[in-house]
C-alpha positions as CSV (number, residue, x, y, z in Angstrom):
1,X,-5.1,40.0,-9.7
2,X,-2.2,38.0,-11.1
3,X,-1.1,35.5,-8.6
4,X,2.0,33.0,-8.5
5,X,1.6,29.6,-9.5
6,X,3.2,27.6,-7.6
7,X,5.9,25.7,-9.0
8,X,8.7,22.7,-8.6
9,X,10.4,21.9,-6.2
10,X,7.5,24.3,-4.0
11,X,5.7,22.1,-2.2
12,X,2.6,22.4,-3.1
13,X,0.7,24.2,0.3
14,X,-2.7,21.9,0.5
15,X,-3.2,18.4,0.5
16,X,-7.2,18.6,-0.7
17,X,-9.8,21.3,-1.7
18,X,-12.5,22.3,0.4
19,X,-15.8,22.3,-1.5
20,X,-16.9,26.0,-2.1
21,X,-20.4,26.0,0.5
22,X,-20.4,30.3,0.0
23,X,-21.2,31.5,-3.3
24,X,-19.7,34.9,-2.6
25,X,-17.4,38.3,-3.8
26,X,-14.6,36.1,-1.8
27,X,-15.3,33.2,-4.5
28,X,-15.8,36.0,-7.7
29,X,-12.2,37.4,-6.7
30,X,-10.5,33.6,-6.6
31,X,-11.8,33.2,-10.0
32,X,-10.9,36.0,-11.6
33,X,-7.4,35.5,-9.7
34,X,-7.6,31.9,-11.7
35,X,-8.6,34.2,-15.5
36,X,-5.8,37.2,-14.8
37,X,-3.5,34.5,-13.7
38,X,-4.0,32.2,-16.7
39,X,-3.9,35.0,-19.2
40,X,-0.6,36.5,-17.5
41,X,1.3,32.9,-18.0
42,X,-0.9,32.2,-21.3
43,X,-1.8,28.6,-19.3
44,X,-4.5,26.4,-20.2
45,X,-6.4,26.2,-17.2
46,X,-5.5,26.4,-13.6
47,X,-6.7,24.7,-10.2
48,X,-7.4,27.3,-7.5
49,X,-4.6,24.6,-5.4
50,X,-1.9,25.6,-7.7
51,X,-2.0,29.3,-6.1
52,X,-2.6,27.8,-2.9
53,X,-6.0,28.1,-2.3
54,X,-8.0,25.6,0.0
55,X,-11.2,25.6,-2.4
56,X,-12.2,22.9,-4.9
57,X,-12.3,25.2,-7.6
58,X,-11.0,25.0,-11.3
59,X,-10.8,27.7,-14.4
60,X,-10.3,26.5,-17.8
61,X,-9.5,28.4,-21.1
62,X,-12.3,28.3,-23.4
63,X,-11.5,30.7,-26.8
64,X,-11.7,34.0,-25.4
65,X,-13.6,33.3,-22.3
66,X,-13.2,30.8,-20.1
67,X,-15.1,27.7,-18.1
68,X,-15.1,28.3,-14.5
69,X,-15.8,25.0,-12.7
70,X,-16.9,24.6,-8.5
71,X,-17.1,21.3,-6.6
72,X,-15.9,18.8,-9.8
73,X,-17.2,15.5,-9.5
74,X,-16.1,13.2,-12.4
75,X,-19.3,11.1,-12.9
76,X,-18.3,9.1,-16.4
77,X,-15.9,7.7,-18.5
78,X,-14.9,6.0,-21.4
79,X,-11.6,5.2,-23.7
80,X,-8.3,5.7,-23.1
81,X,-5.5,7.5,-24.6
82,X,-1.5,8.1,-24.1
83,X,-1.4,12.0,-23.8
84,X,1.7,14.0,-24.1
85,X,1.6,16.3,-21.2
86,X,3.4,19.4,-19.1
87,X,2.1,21.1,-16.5
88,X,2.6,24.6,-14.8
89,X,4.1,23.0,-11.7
90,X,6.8,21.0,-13.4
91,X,7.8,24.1,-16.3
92,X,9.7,22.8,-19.4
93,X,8.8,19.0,-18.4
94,X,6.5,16.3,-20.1
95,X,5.5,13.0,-19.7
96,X,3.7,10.2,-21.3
97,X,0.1,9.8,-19.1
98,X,-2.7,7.4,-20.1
99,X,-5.6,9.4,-19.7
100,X,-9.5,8.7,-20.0
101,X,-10.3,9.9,-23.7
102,X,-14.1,10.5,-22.9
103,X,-15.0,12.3,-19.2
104,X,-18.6,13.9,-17.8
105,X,-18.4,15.6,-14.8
106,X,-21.2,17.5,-12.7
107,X,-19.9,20.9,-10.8
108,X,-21.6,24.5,-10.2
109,X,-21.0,27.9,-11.9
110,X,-20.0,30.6,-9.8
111,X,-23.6,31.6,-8.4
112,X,-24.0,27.7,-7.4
113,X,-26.2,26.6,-10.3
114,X,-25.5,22.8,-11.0
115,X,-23.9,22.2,-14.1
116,X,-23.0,19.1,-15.9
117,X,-20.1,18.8,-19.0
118,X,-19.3,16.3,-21.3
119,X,-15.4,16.5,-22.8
120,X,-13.1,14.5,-24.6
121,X,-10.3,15.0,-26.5
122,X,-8.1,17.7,-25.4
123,X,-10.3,19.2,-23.0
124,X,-11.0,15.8,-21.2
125,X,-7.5,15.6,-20.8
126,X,-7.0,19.0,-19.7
127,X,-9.9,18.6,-17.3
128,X,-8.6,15.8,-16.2
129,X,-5.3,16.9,-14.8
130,X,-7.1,20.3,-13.3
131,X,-8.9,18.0,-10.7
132,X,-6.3,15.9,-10.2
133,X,-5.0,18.8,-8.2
134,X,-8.0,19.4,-6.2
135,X,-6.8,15.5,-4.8
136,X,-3.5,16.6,-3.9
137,X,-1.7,15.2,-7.4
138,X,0.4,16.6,-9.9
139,X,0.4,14.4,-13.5
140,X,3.1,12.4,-11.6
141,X,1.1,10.3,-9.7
142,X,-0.8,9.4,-12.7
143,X,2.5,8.1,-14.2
144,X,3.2,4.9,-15.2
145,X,6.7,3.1,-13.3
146,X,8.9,3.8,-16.0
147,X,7.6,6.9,-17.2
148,X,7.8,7.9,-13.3
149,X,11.5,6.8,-13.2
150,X,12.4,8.4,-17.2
151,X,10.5,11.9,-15.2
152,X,12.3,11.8,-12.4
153,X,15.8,11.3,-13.6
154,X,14.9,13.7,-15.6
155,X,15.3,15.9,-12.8
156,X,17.5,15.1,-11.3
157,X,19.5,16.4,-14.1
158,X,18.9,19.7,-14.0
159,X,21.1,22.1,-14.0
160,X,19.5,25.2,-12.6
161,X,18.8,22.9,-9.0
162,X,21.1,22.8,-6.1
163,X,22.7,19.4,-6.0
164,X,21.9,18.9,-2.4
165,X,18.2,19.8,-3.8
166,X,18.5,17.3,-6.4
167,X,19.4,14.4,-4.3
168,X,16.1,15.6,-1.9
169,X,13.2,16.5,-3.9
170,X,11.5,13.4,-3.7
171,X,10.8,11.1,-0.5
172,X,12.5,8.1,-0.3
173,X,10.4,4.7,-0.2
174,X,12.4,3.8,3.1
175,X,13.7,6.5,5.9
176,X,16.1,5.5,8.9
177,X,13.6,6.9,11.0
178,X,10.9,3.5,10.1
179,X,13.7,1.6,11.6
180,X,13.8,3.7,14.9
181,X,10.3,3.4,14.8
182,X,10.5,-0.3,13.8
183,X,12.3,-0.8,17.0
184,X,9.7,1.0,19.7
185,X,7.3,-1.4,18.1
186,X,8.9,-4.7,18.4
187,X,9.9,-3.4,22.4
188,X,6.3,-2.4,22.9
189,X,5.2,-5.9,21.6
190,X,7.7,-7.9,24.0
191,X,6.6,-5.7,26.6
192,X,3.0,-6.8,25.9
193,X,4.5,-10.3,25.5
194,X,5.8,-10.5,29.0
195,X,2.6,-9.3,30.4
196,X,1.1,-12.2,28.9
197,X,3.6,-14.7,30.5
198,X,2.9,-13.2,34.0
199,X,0.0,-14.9,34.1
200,X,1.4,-18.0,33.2
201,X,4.8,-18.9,35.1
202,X,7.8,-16.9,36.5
203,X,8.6,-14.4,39.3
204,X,6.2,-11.3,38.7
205,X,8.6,-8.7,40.1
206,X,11.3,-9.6,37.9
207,X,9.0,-9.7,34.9
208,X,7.8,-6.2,35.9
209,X,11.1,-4.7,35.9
210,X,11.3,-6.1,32.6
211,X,8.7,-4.0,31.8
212,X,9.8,-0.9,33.4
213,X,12.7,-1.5,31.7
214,X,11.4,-2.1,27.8
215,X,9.1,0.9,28.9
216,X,11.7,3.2,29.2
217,X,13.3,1.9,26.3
218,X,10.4,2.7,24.1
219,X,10.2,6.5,25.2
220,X,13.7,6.8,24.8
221,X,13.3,5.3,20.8
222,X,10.3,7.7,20.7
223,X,12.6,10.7,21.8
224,X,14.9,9.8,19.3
225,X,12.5,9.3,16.8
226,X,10.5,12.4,17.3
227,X,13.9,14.4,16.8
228,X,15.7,12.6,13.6
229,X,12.2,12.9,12.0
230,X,12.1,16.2,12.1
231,X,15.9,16.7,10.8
232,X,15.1,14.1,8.1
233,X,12.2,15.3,7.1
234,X,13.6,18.5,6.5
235,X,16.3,17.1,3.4
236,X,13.1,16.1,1.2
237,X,11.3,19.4,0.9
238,X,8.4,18.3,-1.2
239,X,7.7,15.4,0.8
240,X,4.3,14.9,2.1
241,X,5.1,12.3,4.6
242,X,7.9,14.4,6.7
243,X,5.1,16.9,7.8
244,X,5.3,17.7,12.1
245,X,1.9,16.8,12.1
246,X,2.6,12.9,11.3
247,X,5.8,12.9,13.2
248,X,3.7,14.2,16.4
249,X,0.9,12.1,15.9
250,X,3.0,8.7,15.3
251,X,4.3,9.5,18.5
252,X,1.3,9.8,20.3
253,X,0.3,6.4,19.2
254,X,3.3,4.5,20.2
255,X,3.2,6.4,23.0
256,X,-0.5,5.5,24.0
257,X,-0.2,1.9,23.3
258,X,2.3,1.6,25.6
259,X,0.2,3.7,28.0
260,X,-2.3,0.4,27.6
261,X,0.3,-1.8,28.3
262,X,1.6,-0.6,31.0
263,X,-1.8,0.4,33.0
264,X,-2.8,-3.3,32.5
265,X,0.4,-4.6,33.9
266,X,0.5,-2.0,36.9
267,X,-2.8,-3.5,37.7
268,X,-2.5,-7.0,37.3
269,X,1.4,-6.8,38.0
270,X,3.2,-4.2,39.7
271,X,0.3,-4.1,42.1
272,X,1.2,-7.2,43.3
């Protein structure tokens, strides 16, 4: 069955394929998904990823048949080459990418029989940027600075994207929200800092409600945080980095730290 290939600005729906451990009809139908797919679009080759599939699996063309390739492992290389390159993701876009010339991979066929190929040329290129995909890359992680900057400009002037779109495709190397978060930390450090001091000098019920003080401080930062992430994240939609699951879990681990801090200095401190 024809599926859709998933394509720019999408984000692409899985970060990294699952080996195949089942050697089953579920497997037969993904590949042949991969063949009617590639024939419909007259592609080179496709990564089960680009249809959003969890499994490390990649088909390529091959004449009239094709080479249907399970669990890549790139084992060998040799030589490189600059390779003029689009890709289904990014339609009507190229890019310059220096590529090995020479590959060898080992992998399975689709009854789990190990295989092993040797490619250059075209196909090494081609093979190449297939398992790319089964890391969680497109060719634009493979691209040098400028080209990256020539690519992206690129699109950024493209007509047929919104211009809000435009301006959000891509993360940002700097968000407002690392400065919130910038801020919990250096509180949660002097918070640990004047737990320190207690033992040293000073009157241990002011320097508690110090504490109590920073402490609620850093919860309300984390609030904040938590919150403007989550708006933020939502203006770069094929950014990685603004999934919930990050957001949630940075939390946690300010939020824990402080946990530390603050159990230690109830104990030794507010105790008191």
């Amino acid at each position: 069955m024809v599926q859709t290939v998933i394509q720019y600005p999408t984000p692409l729906s899985v970060e990294y394929a699952t080996d195949v451990r089942v050697f089953d009809e579920k497997l037969f139908s993904l590949i042949e998904d991969l063949e009617d797919t590639i024939k419909e679009n007259n592609l080179d080759g496709l990564a089960a990823y680009q249809i959003g599939s969890y499994f490390n699996v990649v088909v390529l063309k091959d004449g009239d048949g094709f080479i249907e390739i399970i669990n890549p492992r790139l084992i060998g290389h040799s030589g490189s080459i600059i390779s003029g390159e689009t890709t289904a993701y990014y339609p009507n876009r190229s890019a310059n990418i220096e590529r090995f010339e020479n590959v060898s991979i080992v992998y399975q066929e689709r009854h789990g029989e190990d295989k092993t190929l040797k490619a250059s040329g075209d196909l090494a290129i081609l093979l190449q940027r297939k398992i790319d995909y089964t890391f969680g890359a497109t060719f634009i992680h493979k691209m040098s600075k400028e080209e990256k900057k020539r690519f992206e400009n690129g699109l950024s002037s493209k007509t047929d994207i919104s211009k809000n779109q435009v301006q959000n495709d891509y993360c940002p190397r700097t968000f407002l929200r690392d400065k919130i978060l910038l801020l919990s930390n250096i509180l949660t450090i002097l918070i640990a800092f004047v737990f320190i001091v207690s033992f040293f000098f000073g009157d241990i019920s002011t320097l508690w409600r110090l504490q109590l003080y920073g402490a609620a401080g850093v919860i309300g930062l984390d609030i904040v945080y938590f919150f403007y992430a989550q708006y933020e994240g939502k203006k770069y939609v094929s950014c990685g980095s603004c999934q919930l699951g990050n957001i949630v879990g940075t939390v946690v681990i300010s939020l824990f730290r402080l946990l530390v801090i603050m159990g230690l200095s109830y104990y030794f401190i507010g105790s008191v």
